[in-house]
C-alpha positions as CSV (number, residue, x, y, z in Angstrom):
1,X,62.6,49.9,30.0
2,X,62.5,53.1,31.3
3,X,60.9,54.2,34.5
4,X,59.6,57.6,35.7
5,X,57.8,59.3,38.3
6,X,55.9,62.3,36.7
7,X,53.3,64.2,38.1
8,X,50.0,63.8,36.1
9,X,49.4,66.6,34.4
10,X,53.1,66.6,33.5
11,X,52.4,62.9,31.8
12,X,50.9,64.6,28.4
13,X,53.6,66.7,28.1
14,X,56.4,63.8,28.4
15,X,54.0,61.9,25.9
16,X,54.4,64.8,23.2
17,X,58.2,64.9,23.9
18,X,58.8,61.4,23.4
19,X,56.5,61.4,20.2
20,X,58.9,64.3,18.8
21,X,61.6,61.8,19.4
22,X,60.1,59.2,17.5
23,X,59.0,57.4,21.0
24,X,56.1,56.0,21.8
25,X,55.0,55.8,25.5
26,X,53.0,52.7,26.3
27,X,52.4,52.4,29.7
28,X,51.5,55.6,32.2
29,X,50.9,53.8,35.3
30,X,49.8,54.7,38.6
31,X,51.4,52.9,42.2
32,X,48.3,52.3,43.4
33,X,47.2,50.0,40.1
34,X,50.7,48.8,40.1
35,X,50.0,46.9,43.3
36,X,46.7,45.6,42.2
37,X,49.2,44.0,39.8
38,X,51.5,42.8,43.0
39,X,48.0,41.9,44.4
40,X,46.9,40.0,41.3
41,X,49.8,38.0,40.4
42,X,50.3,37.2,44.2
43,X,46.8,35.9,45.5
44,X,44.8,34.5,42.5
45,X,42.3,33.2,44.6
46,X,41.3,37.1,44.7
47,X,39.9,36.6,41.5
48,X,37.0,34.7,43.1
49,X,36.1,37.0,46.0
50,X,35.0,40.8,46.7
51,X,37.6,42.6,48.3
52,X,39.1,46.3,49.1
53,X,43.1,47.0,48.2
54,X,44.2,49.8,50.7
55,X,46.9,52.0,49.6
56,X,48.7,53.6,52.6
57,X,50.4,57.4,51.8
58,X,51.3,60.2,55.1
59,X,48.0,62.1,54.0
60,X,46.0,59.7,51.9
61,X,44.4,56.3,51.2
62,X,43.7,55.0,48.0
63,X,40.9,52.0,48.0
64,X,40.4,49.8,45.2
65,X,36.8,47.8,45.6
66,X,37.5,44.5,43.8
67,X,35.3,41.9,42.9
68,X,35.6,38.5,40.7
69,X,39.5,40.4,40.1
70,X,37.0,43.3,38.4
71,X,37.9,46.8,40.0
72,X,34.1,48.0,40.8
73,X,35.1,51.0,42.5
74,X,37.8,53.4,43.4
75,X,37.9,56.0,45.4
76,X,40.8,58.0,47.9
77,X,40.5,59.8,51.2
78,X,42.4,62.5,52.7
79,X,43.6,61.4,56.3
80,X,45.6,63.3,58.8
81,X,46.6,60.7,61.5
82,X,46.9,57.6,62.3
83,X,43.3,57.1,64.4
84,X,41.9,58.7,60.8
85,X,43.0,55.3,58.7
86,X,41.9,53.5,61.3
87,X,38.6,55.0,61.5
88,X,38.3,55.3,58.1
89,X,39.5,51.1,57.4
90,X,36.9,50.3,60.5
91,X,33.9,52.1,58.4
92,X,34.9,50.1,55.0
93,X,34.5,46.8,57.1
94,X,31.3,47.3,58.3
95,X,30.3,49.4,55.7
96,X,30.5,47.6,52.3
97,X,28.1,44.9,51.8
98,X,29.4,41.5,51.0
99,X,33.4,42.1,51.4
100,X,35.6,39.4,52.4
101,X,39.0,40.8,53.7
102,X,40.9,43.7,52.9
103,X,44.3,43.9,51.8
104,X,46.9,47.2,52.8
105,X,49.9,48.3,51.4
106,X,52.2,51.4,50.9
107,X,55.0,53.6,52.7
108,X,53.1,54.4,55.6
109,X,51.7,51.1,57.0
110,X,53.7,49.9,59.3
111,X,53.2,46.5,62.2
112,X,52.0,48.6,64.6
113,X,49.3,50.6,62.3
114,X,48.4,47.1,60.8
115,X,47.6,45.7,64.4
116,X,45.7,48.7,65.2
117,X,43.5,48.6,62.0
118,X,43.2,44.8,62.8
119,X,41.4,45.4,65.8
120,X,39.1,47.9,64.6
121,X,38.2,46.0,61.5
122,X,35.3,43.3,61.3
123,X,36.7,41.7,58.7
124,X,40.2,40.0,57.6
125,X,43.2,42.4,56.8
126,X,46.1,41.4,55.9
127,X,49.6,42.5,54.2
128,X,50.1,42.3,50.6
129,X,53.0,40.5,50.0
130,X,53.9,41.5,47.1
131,X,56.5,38.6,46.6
132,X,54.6,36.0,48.0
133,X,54.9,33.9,44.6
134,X,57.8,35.3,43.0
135,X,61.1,33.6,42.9
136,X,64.0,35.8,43.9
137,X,67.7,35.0,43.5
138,X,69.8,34.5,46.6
139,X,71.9,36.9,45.5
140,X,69.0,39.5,46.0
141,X,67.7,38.9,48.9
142,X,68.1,41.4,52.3
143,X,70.9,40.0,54.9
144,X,69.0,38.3,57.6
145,X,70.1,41.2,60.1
146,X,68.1,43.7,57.5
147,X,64.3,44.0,57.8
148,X,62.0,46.2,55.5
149,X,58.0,44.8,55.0
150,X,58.0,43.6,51.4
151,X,54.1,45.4,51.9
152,X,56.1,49.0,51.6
153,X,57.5,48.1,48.0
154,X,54.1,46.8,46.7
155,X,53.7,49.4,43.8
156,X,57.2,48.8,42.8
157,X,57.3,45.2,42.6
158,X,53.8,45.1,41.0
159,X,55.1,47.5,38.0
160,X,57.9,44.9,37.7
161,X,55.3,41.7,37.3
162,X,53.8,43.7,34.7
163,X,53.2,41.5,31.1
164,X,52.8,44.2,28.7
């Protein structure tokens, strides 16, 4: 397995080059879809509710409307601060009709964002775990004294419980 981060429109040409090479590329995948996988494999009780996944970047949110573990919707926003997100995540909750919780990840959340966009919200959010149900040798895990939210790595570890 090979992995590489590419910027879109550079995806075609890798495709050609690795067709040249007798290669075939399979899978061009995107974080944000990667941790609907994270999300998927990790909560399967998603699969019977309506929820939003919220990618968290510096300058942008990704939003994934899921319903019956159907995407219905996605969409992004451009956000320049912190009270933007919130704003923005505060909207969604009122906004969409029949939503039960939504779920944030990425780079940029962090506890204190989380709490703030908890308050705002009137609905559930929560932290995708995105090892909630995945075994992990003790040989791999962080030294107790080491702390990084597993919510951060979400796209990573969702392109890892990929089955094909």
């Amino acid at each position: 397995m090979l992995s590489v981060s590419v910027r879109r429109q550079l995806a075609h040409v890798v495709q050609q080059a690795l067709e040249k090479l007798g290669l075939t590329l399979h899978i061009v995948d995107v974080d944000h879809f990667s941790a609907d996988t994270a999300l998927r494999v990790n909560y399967p009780d998603t699969n019977r509710k309506f929820l939003a996944l919220i990618g968290m970047k510096e300058n942008r949110l990704d939003v994934s409307m899921i319903k019956n573990g159907t995407m219905e919707g996605y969409s992004y926003a451009v956000v320049g601060s912190n009270q933007e997100i919130v704003d923005y995540i505060a909207a969604l909750s009122r906004e969409a009709k029949g939503i039960y919780a939504i779920t944030a990840y990425g780079p940029y959340l962090d506890k204190d964002l989380l709490v703030q966009i908890r308050r705002a919200s009137s609905l559930l959010v929560e932290a995708l775990n995105p090892l909630r149900h995945v075994k992990i040798a003790d040989s791999l895990r962080l030294a107790d004294h080491l702390s990084s939210p597993s919510y951060r790595f979400a796209s990573a570890v969702g392109v890892a419980l990929r089955r094909d």
